[in-house]
C-alpha positions as CSV (number, residue, x, y, z in Angstrom):
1,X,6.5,11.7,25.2
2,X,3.6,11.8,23.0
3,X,3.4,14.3,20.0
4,X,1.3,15.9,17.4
5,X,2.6,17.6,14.2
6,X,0.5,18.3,11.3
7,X,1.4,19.8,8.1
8,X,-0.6,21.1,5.4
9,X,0.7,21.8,2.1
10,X,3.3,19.0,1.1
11,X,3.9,18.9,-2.3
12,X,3.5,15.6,-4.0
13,X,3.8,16.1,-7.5
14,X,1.5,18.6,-9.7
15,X,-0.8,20.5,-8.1
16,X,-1.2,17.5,-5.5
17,X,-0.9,18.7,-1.6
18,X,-0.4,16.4,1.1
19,X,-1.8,16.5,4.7
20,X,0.9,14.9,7.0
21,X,-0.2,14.0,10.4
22,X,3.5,12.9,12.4
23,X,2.1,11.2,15.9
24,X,3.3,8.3,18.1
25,X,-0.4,9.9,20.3
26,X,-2.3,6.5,20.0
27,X,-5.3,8.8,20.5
28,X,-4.9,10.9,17.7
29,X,-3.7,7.8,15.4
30,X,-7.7,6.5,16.4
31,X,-8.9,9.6,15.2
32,X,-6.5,9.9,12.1
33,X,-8.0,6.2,11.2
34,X,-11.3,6.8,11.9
35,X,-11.8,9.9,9.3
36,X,-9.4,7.7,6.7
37,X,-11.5,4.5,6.9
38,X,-14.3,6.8,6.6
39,X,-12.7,8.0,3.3
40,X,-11.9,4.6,2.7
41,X,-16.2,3.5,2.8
42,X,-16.9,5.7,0.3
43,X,-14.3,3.8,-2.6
44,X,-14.8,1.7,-4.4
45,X,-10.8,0.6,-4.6
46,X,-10.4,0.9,-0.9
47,X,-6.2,1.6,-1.7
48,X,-3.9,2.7,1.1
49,X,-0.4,3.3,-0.1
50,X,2.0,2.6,2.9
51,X,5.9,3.3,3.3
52,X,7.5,1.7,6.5
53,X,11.5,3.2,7.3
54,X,12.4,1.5,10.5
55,X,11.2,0.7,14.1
56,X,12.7,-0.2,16.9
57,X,10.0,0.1,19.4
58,X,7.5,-2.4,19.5
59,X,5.3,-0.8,21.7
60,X,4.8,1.7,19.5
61,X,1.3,0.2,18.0
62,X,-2.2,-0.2,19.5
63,X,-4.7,-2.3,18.7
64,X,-6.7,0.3,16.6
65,X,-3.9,0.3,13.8
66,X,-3.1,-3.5,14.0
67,X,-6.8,-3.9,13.1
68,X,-6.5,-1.7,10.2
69,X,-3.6,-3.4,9.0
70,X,-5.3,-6.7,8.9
71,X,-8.5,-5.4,7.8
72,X,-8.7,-7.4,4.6
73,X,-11.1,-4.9,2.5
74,X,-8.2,-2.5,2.3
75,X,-5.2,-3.5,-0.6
76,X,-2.1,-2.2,0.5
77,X,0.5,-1.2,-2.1
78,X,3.9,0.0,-1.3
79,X,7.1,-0.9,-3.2
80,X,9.9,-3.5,-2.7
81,X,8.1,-5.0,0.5
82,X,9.9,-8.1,1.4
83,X,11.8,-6.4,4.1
84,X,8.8,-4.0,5.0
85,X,7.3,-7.6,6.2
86,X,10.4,-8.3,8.1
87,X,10.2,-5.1,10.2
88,X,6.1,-5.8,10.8
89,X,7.0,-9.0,12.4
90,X,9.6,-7.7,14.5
91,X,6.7,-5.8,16.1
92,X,4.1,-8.3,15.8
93,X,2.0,-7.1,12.6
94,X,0.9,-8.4,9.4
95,X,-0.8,-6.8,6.8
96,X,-3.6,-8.3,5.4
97,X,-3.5,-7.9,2.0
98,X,-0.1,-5.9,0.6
99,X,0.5,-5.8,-2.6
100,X,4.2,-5.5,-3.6
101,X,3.8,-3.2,-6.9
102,X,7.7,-4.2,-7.9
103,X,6.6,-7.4,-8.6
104,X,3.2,-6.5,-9.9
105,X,4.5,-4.0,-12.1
106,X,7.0,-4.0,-15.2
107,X,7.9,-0.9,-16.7
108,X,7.8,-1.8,-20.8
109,X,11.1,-2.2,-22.2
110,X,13.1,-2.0,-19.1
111,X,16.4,-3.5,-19.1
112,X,16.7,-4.3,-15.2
113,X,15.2,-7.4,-13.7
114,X,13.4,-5.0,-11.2
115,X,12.6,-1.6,-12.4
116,X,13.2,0.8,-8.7
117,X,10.2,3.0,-7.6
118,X,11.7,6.0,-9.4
119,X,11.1,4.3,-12.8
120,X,8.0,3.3,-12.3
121,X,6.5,6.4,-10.9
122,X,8.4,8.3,-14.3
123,X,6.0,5.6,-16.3
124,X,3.0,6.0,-14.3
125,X,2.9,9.2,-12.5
126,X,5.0,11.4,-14.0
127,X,9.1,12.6,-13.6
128,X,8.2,15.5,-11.7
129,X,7.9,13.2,-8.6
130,X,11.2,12.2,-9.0
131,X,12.6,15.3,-9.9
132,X,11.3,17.3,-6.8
133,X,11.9,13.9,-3.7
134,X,14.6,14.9,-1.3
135,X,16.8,12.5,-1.4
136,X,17.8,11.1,2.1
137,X,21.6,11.1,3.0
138,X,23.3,7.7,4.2
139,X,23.5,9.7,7.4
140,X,19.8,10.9,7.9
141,X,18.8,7.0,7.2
142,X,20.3,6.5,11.0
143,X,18.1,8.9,12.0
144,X,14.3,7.4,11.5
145,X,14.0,5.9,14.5
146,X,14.9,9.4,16.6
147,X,11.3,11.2,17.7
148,X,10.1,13.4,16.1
149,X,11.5,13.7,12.5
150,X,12.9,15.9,10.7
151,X,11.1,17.9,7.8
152,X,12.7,16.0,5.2
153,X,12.2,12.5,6.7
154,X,8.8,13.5,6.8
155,X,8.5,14.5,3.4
156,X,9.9,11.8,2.1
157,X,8.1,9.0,3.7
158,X,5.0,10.9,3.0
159,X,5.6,11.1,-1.4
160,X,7.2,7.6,-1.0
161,X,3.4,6.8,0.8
162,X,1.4,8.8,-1.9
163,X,3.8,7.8,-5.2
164,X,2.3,3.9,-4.0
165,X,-1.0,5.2,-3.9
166,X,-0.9,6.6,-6.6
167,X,0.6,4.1,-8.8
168,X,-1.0,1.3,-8.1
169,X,-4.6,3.0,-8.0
170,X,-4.2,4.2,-11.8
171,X,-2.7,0.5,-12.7
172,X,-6.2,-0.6,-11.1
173,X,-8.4,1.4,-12.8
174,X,-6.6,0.8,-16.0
175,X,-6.7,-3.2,-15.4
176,X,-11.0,-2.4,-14.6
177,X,-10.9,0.0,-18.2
178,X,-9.1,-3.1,-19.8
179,X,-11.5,-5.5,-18.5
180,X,-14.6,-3.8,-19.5
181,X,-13.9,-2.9,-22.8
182,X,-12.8,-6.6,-23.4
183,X,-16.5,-7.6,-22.1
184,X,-18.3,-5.3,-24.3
185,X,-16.2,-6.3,-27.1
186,X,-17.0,-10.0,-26.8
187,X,-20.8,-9.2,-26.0
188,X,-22.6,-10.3,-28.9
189,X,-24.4,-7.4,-30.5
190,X,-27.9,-6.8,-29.1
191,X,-31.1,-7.9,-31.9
192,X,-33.3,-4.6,-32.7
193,X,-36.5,-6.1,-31.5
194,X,-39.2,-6.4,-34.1
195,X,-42.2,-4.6,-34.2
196,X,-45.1,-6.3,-35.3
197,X,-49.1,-4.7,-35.6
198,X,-52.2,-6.5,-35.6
199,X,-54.8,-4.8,-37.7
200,X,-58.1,-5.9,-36.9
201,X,-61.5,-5.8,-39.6
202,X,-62.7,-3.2,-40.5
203,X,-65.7,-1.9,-42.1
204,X,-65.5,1.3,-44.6
């Protein structure tokens, strides 16, 4: 049975509220998408963080998303994604161009050979992220593929969602800040032009 719940409001860290659309309505996914990608046209860093749980249906797509998946002007950034691939295929999709911020990303000074999505988002975002997710039970991790979620589920794949947005897009516009300062410090420094006056005769 097809469902709509939206919820405004959902605290991601800060003063940052989320709107969470929860659908398996194919027609309001089109019209979900079609307002994002709209979003999306007006970035330059066209960023979509993405969290995938579990499915078990693969039915549960249409053609509309699997596009947007594969569109390859959108990067993709979610965390620890090598089984997030695995689950895709199951259901036939790929997505174009996923960045795995795990492997992208080292936290400075970390002692672990992969630093966990908790300590990254303390470097990057802040703690407060971490200090305000609801964690989800052993239990409730049987429970993602049971329509419609609960509250918590929700909440939780939504900051898992936005913490991978948010991450990655301030690690981009750092790398572009890097970048540009580099190229304006090896510019060579621009000659003042000379002026130079021409003074015909003249009679006094």
């Amino acid at each position: 049975m097809a469902f709509v719940d939206e919820y405004q409001g959902v605290e991601a860290h800060g003063t940052t509220k989320l709107h969470v659309i929860h659908t398996n309505d194919k027609k309001q996914m089109a019209i979900t998408l079609a307002q994002y990608e709209r979003h999306l046209s007006l970035q330059h860093h066209k960023i979509v963080g993405i969290d995938l749980e579990y499915n078990n249906d693969p039915e549960a797509t249409c053609t509309i998303f699997d596009n947007f998946l594969a569109d390859p002007r959108y990067t993709f950034a979610g965390f620890s994604i090598d089984v997030d691939k695995t689950r895709l295929e199951r259901v036939n999709l790929e997505v174009a161009n996923f960045v795995d911020i795990q492997k992208e990303w080292k936290v400075p000074e970390a002692t672990k050979e992969l630093d966990s999505l908790g300590d990254v988002s303390g470097m990057i975002i802040d703690d407060y992220y971490n200090n305000m997710k609801k964690k989800i039970t052993d239990d409730e991790h049987k429970h993602w593929a049971t329509l419609p979620l609960s509250m918590r589920h929700i909440e939780y794949a939504a900051k898992d969602a936005y913490a991978a947005y948010e991450i990655w897009n301030r690690i981009t516009l750092t790398q572009d800040g890097l970048r540009r300062a580099k190229l304006e410090k090896e510019e060579p420094p621009k000659k003042r032009a000379r002026s130079s006056w021409g003074w015909g005769d003249a009679n006094w």
